[in-house]
C-alpha positions as CSV (number, residue, x, y, z in Angstrom):
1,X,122.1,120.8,138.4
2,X,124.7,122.9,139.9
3,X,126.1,125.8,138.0
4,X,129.7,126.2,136.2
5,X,130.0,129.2,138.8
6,X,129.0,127.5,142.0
7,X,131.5,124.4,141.0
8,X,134.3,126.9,140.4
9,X,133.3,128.4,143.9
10,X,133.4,125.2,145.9
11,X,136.5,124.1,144.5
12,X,138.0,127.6,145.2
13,X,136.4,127.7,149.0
14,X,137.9,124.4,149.4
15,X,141.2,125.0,147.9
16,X,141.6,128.2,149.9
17,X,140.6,126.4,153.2
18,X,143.0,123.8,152.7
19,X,145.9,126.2,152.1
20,X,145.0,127.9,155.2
21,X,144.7,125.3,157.1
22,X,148.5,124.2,155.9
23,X,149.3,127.4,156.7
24,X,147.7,127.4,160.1
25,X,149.4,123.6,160.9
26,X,153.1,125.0,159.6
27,X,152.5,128.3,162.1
28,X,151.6,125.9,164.9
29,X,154.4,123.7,164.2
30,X,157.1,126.5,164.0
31,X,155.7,128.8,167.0
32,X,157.3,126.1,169.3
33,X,160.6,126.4,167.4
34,X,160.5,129.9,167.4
35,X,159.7,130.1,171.1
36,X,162.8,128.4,172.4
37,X,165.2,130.0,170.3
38,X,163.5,133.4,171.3
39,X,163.4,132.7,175.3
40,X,166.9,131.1,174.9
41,X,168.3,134.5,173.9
42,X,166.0,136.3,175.7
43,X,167.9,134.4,179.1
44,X,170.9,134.9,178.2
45,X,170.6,138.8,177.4
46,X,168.4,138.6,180.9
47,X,171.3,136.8,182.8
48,X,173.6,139.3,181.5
49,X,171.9,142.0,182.9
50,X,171.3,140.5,186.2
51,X,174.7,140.2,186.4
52,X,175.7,143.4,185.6
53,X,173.7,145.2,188.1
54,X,174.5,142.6,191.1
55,X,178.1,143.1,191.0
56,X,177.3,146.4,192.3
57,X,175.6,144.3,195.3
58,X,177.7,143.1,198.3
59,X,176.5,139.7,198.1
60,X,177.5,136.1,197.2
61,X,178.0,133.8,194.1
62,X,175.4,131.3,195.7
63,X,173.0,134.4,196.2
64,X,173.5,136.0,192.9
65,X,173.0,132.1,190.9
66,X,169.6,132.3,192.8
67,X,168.2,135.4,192.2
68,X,169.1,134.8,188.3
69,X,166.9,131.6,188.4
70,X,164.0,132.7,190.4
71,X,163.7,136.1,187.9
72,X,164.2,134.1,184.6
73,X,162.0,131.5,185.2
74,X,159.1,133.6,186.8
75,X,159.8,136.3,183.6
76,X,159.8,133.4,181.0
77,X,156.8,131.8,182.2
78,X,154.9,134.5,182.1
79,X,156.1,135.7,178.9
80,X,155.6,132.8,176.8
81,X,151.6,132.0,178.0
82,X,151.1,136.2,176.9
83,X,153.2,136.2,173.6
84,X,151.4,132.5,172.8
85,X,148.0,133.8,173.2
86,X,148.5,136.7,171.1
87,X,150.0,134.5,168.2
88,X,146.8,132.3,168.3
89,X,144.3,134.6,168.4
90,X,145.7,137.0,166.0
91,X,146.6,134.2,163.4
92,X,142.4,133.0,163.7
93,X,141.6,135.9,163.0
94,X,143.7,136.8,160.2
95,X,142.7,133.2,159.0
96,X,139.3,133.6,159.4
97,X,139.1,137.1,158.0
98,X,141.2,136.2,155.1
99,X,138.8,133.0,154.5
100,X,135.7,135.4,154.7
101,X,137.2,138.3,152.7
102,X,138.3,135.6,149.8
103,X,134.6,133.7,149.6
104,X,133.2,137.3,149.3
105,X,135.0,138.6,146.5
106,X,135.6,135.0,145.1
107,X,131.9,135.1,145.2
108,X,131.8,138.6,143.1
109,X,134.0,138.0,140.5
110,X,133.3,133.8,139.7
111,X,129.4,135.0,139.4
112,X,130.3,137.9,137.4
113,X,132.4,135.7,134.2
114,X,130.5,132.6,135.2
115,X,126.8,133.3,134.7
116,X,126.5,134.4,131.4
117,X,128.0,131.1,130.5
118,X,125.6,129.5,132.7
119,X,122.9,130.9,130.6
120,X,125.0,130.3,127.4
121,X,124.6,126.3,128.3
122,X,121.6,126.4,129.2
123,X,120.7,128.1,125.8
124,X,122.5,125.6,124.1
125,X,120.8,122.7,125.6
126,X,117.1,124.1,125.0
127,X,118.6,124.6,121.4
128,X,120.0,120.7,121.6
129,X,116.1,119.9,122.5
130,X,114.9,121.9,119.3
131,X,113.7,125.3,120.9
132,X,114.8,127.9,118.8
133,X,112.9,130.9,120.9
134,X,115.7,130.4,123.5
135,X,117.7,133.1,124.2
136,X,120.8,134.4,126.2
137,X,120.6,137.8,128.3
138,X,123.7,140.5,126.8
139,X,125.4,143.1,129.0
140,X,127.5,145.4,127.2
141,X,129.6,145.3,130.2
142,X,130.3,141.9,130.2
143,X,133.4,140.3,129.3
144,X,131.3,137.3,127.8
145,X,129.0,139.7,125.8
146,X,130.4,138.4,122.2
147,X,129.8,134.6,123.3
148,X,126.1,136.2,124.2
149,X,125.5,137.9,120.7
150,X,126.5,135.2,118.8
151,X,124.8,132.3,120.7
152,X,121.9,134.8,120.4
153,X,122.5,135.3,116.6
154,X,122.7,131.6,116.3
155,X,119.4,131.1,117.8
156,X,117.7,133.6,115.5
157,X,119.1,132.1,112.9
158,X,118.3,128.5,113.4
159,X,114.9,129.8,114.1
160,X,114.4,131.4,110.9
161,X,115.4,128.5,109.5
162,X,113.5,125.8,111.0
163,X,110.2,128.5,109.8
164,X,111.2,128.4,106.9
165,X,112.0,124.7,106.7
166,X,108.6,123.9,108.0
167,X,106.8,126.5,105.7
168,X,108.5,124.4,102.9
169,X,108.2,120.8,104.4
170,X,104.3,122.3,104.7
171,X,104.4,122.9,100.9
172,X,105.5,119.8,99.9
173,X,103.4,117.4,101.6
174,X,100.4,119.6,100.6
175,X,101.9,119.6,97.3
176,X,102.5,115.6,97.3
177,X,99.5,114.1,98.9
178,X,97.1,116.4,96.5
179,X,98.5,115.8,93.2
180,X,96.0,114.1,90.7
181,X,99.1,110.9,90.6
182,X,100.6,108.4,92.6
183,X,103.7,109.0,93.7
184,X,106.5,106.5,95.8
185,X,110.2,107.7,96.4
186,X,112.0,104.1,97.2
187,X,115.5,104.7,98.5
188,X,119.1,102.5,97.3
189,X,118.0,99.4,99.4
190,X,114.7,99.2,98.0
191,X,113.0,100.3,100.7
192,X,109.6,103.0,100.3
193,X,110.6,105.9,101.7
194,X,107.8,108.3,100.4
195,X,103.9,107.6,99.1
196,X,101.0,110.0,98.9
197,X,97.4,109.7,99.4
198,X,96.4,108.9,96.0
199,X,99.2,106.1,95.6
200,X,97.8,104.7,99.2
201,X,93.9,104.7,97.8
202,X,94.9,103.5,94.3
203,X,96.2,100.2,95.3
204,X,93.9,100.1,98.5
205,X,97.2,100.2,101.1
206,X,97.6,101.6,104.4
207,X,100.6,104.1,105.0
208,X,102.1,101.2,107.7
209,X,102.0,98.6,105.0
210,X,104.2,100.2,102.9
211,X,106.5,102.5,104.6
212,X,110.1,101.6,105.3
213,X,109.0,98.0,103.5
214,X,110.8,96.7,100.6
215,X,108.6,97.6,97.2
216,X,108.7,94.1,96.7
217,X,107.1,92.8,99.3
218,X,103.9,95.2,99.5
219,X,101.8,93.1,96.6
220,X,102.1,95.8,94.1
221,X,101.2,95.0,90.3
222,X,103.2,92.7,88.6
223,X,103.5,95.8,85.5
224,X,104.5,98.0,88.4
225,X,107.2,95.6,89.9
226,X,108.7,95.1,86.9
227,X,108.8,99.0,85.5
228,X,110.6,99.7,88.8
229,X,113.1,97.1,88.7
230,X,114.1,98.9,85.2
231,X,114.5,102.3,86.9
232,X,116.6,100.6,88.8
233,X,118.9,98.1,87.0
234,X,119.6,101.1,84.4
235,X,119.6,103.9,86.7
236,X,118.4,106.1,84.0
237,X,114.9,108.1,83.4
238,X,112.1,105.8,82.1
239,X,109.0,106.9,80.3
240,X,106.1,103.9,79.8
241,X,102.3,103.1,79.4
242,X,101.4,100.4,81.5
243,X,98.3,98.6,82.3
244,X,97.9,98.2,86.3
245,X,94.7,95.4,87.0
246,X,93.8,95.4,90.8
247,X,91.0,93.6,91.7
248,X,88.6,92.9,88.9
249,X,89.4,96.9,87.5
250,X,92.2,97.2,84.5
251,X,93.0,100.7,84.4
252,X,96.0,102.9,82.2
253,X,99.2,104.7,83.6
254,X,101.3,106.7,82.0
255,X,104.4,106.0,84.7
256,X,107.7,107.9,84.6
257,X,110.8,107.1,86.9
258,X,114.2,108.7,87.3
259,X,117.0,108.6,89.7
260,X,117.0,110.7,92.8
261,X,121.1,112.3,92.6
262,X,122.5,113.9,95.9
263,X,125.1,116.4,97.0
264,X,128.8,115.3,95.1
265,X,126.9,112.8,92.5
266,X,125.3,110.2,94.9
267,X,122.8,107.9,93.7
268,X,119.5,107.9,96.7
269,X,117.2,105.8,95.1
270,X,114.4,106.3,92.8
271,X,110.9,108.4,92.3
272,X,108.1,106.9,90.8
273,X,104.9,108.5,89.2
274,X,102.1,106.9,87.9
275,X,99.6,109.4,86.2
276,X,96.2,107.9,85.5
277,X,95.4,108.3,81.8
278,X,92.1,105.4,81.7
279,X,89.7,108.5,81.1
280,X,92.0,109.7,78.5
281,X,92.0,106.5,76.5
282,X,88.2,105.3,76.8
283,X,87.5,108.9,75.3
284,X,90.0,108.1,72.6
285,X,88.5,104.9,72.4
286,X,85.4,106.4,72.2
287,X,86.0,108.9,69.6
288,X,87.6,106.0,67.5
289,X,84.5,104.4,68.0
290,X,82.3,107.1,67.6
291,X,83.9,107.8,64.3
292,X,83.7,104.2,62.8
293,X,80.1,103.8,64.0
294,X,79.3,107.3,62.4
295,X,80.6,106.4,59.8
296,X,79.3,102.9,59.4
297,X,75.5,104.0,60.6
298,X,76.2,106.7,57.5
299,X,77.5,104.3,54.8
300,X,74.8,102.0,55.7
301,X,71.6,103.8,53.8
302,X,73.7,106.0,51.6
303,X,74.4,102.7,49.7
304,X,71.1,101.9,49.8
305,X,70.0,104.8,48.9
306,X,72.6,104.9,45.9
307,X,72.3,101.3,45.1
308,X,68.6,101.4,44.5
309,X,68.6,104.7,42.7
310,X,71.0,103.3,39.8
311,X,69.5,100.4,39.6
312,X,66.0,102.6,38.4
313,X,68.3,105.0,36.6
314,X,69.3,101.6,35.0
315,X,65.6,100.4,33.5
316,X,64.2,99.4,36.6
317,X,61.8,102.2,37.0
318,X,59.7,100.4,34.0
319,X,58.7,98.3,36.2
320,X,56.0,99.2,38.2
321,X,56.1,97.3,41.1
322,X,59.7,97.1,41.3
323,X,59.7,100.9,41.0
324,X,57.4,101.4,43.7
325,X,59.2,99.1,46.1
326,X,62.5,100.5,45.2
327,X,61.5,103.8,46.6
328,X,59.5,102.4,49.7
329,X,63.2,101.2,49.9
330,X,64.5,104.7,49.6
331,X,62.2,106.8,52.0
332,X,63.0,104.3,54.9
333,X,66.7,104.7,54.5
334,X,66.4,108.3,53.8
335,X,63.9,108.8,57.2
336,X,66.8,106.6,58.8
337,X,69.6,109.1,57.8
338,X,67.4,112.2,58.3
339,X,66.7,110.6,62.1
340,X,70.2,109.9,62.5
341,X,71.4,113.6,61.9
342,X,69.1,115.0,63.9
343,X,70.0,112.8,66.7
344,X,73.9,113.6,66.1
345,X,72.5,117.5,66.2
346,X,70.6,117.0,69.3
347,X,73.5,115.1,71.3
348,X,75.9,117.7,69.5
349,X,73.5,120.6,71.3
350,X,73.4,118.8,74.2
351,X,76.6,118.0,75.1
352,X,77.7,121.8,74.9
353,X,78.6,123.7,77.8
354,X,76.0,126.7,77.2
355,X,73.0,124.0,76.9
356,X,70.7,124.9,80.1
357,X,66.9,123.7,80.4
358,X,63.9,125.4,81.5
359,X,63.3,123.6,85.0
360,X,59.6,123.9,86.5
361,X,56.8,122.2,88.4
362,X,56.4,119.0,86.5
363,X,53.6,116.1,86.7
364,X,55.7,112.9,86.1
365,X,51.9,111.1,86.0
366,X,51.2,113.1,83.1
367,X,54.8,112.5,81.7
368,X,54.2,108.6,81.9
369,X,51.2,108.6,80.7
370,X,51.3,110.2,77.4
371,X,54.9,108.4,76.8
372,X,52.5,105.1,77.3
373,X,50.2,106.4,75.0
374,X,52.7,107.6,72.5
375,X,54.7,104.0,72.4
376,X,50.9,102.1,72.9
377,X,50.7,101.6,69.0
378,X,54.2,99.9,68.7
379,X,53.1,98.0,72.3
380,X,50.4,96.8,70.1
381,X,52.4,95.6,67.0
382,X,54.2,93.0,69.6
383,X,51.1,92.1,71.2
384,X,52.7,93.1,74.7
385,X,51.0,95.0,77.7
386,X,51.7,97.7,80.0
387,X,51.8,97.0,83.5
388,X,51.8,100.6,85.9
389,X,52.3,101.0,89.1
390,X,51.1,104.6,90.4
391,X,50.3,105.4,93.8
392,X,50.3,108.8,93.5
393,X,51.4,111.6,91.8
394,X,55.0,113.2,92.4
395,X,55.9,117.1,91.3
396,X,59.4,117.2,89.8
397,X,61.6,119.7,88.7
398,X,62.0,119.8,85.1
399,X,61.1,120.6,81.5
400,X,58.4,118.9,80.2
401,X,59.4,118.0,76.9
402,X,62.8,116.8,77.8
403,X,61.3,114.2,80.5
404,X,58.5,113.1,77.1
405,X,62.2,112.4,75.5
406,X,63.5,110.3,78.1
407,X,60.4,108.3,79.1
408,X,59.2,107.5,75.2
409,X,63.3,106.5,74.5
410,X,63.1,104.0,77.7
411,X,59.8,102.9,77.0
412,X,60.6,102.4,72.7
413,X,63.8,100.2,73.9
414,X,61.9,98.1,76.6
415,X,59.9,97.3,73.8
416,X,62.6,96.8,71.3
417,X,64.2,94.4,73.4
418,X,61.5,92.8,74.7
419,X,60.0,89.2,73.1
420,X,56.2,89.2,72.1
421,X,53.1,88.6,74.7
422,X,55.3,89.8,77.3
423,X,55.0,93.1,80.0
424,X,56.8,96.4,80.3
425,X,55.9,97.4,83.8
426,X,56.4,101.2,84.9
427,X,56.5,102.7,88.5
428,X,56.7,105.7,90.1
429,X,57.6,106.6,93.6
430,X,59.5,109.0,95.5
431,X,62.0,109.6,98.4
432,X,62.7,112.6,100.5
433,X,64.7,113.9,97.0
434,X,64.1,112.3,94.2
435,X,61.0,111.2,92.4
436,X,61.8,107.7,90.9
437,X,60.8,106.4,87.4
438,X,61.5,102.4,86.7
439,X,60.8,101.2,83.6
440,X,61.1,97.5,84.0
441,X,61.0,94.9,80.9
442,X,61.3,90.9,80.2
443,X,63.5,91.6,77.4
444,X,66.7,89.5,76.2
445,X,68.9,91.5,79.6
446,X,72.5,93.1,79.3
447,X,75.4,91.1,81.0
448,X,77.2,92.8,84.1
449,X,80.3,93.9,81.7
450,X,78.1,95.9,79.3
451,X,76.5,97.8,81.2
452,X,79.0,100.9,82.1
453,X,79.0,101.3,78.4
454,X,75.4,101.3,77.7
455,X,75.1,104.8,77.6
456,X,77.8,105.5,74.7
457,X,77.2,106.9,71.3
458,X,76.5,104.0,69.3
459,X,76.9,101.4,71.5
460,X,74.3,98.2,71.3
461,X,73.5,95.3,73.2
462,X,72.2,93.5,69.9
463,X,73.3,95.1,66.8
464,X,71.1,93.7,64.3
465,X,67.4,93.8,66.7
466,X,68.5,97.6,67.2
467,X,69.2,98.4,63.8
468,X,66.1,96.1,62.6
469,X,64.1,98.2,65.5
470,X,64.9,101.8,63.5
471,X,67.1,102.4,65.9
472,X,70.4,105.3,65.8
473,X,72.2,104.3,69.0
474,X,72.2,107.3,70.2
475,X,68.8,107.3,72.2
476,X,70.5,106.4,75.6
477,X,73.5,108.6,75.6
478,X,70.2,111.5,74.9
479,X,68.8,110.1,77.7
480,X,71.9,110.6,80.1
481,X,72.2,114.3,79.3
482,X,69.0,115.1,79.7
483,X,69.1,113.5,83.3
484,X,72.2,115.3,83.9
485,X,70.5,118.0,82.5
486,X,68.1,118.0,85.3
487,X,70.6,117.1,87.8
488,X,69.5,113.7,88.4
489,X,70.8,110.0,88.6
490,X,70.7,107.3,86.2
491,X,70.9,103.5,86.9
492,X,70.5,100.2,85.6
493,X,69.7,96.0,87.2
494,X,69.9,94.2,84.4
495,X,69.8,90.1,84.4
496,X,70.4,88.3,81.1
497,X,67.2,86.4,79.8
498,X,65.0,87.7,82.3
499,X,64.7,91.5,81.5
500,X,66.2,95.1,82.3
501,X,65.2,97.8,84.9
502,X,65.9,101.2,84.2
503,X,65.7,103.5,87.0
504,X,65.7,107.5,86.6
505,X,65.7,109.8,89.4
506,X,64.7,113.2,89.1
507,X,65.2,116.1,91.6
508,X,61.6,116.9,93.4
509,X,60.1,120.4,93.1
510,X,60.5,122.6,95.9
């Protein structure tokens, strides 16, 4: 692309050439004009002379006419060819000169003004195409050096602020897409302008399925639809707990929407939250539930204990046989409360923040085996076997005692829920981490839904077999600590009416 300066140029070269060249057509058509009118007078004055001086002459009229004619015509001849030639060659040259002379110091002086505005629009363009580090050269002897400075000064300032509106637009994705909510900004048409990470994840969404799409059209919870239609409709902030079920999974939002107001009043759209509060209501729910269960395992043989008491207090204790069954009575439910508190104390302990275990080399053959020969007696009651599968033995990392917990618990609840003249089969193995315990019964089973809360305080599969069994409901949320304890895993297969696996892993000893 050609510069302002070298436009200005060839317009002015062209210009100036055509005025000379008008100039040069008007001499040539004059110099003839000019010509005749001089040689016209110039014969006359040349006739007037001749005359003069021939009078002096003796000679004729006829003579004198002749010698006039043969003198003016060889003088004007001669005259005009010299003074023609002169004119032309001095008018090229002035022409030619003058037409040099001008391109030179048109040359000078359009450069000099014109290329610091060249630069200023080519600065201007690389700023129209988003390069900020452009910048214009500044002489303080130009005429142009304020349009220089502040195309400059523009530049630096655009710069700084396209920094710092990156540093910021930096912040606030960072900011958006690593809060703990979902978030969706939907604009006046109803259209998603705006979702994070955890909103895309939640509701198992890809970024093109949503964005720029109506919030209606994207398969979003009905509960969700519905609290953003009310955002809408009253245009006001909207507080509200609301259940969200995807899939097979029902899980708790608090959500909270509010207008989005531009510059002068203008109503954008809409921002939606939804801040997952499921872990905050199962632990209410579980506290409720702990408490009731607490509670209700409490009440349970302090009435007994109360109700059999008055009733020897009453006369009863004359009775021999009544007396002595009436206390049988009151030492079970008294060994039942006593086992109960020190459960709630040992889950209390556990459960701190400061609890920490001794880990060690551990034998988890040895482990197994004196948990079979602990629970053996109770095997016995049920007429039931063991069944053990041992290839070989596998060092773990661990404290003893803890792992005699967890194995006797598993091992007192596979035969708990297990029928008479059936097996409890135990296995040990190992991977490249883990060494693997599976205690495997052909109990009553668990259904799929009940078994993610197997492991809570209080909770049972059969109420009345586990409270029948001695039970405090608390032996597999012991059990899960301790594991935890030991930095290992947990897991249960479970079919109802066939029987239950559990499956501990414990970290292998180095």
């Amino acid at each position: 692309m050609k510069s302002t300066g070298n436009h200005i140029y060839a317009t002015l070269m062209l210009f100036t050439g055509i005025v000379l060249a008008v100039l040069g057509l008007i001499i040539g058509q004059l110099f003839p004009i000019y010509m005749s009118q001089f040689n016209a007078e110039d014969e006359r004055h040349t006739k007037h002379a001749i005359e003069q001086t021939t009078k002096q002459w003796a000679i004729s009229d006829d003579e004198r006419k002749a010698l006039i004619t043969a003198v003016v015509r060889d003088d004007e001849q001669e005259r005009v060819e010299k003074v023609a030639k002169q004119i032309i060659i001095t008018v090229f040259i002035v022409l030619v000169g003058g037409y040099l002379f001008t391109m030179f110091v048109s040359r000078k002086i359009i450069m000099k003004y014109t290329e610091p505005v060249d630069a200023a629009i080519k600065m201007a363009q690389e700023l129209s195409k988003g390069n900020y580090r452009a910048r214009t050269y500044e002489d303080e002897f130009n005429a142009n050096l304020p349009l220089s400075n502040t195309l400059n000064m523009l530049a630096r300032s655009l710069q700084d602020l396209t920094t710092t509106r990156k540093v910021e637009d930096e912040r606030l994705k960072t900011l958006i897409e690593n809060m703990g909510s979902s978030l969706m900004m939907i604009d006046r048409e109803g259209n998603i302008t705006i979702v994070n990470r955890v909103f895309l994840e939640r509701f198992s969404l890809e970024i093109a399925d949503v964005q720029d799409k109506v919030f209606r059209t994207i398969g979003l919870p009905e509960t969700v639809t519905a609290f953003i239609d009310h955002v809408f409709l009253t245009e006001m902030p909207y507080r509200k707990q609301i259940q969200v079920t995807h899939g097979t999974e029902t899980r708790h939002h608090e959500a909270y929407g509010a207008p989005v107001i531009g510059d002068h009043g203008r109503w954008l759209g809409v921002v939606i939250v939804l801040h997952d509060i499921t872990d905050l209501i199962r632990l209410e729910q579980v506290r409720k539930d702990f408490v009731a269960n607490v509670s209700h395992e409490l009440r349970t043989p302090i009435t007994s204990i109360k109700g059999f008491s008055e009733t020897l207090l009453d006369g009863a204790y004359k009775d021999e046989a009544m007396l002595l069954s009436f206390l049988e009575i009151i030492h079970k439910e008294s060994n039942r409360l006593q086992m109960l508190v020190q459960d709630l104390l040992e889950l209390s302990k556990i459960e701190q923040q400061s609890y920490a275990i001794t880990l060690m080399p551990t034998s988890m053959r040895e482990i197994v085996i004196q948990g079979a020969e602990l629970t053996a007696q109770r095997l016995e009651d049920k007429n039931m076997a063991f069944n053990v599968e041992i290839d070989h033995d596998v060092m773990v990392s661990g404290d003893a005692n803890r792992l005699m917990q967890v194995v006797t618990n598993l091992i007192t609840n596979a035969i708990n829920y297990s029928p008479e003249n059936t097996v409890v089969t135990i296995r040990l193995k190992e991977d490249e981490t883990y060494g693997i315990l599976e205690i495997e019964d052909q109990g009553i089973g668990i259904e799929e839904k009940e078994i993610p809360r197997l492991f809570e305080r209080f909770y049972r599969v059969d109420r009345a077999r586990s409270r029948n069994s001695g039970g405090t409901g608390l032996g597999l949320a012991i059990v899960k600590h301790f594991v935890e304890a030991h930095h290992g895993k947990i897991a249960v297969k479970s079919e109802v009416g066939k029987g239950t696996n559990m499956i501990v892993a414990i970290p292998k000893s180095s």
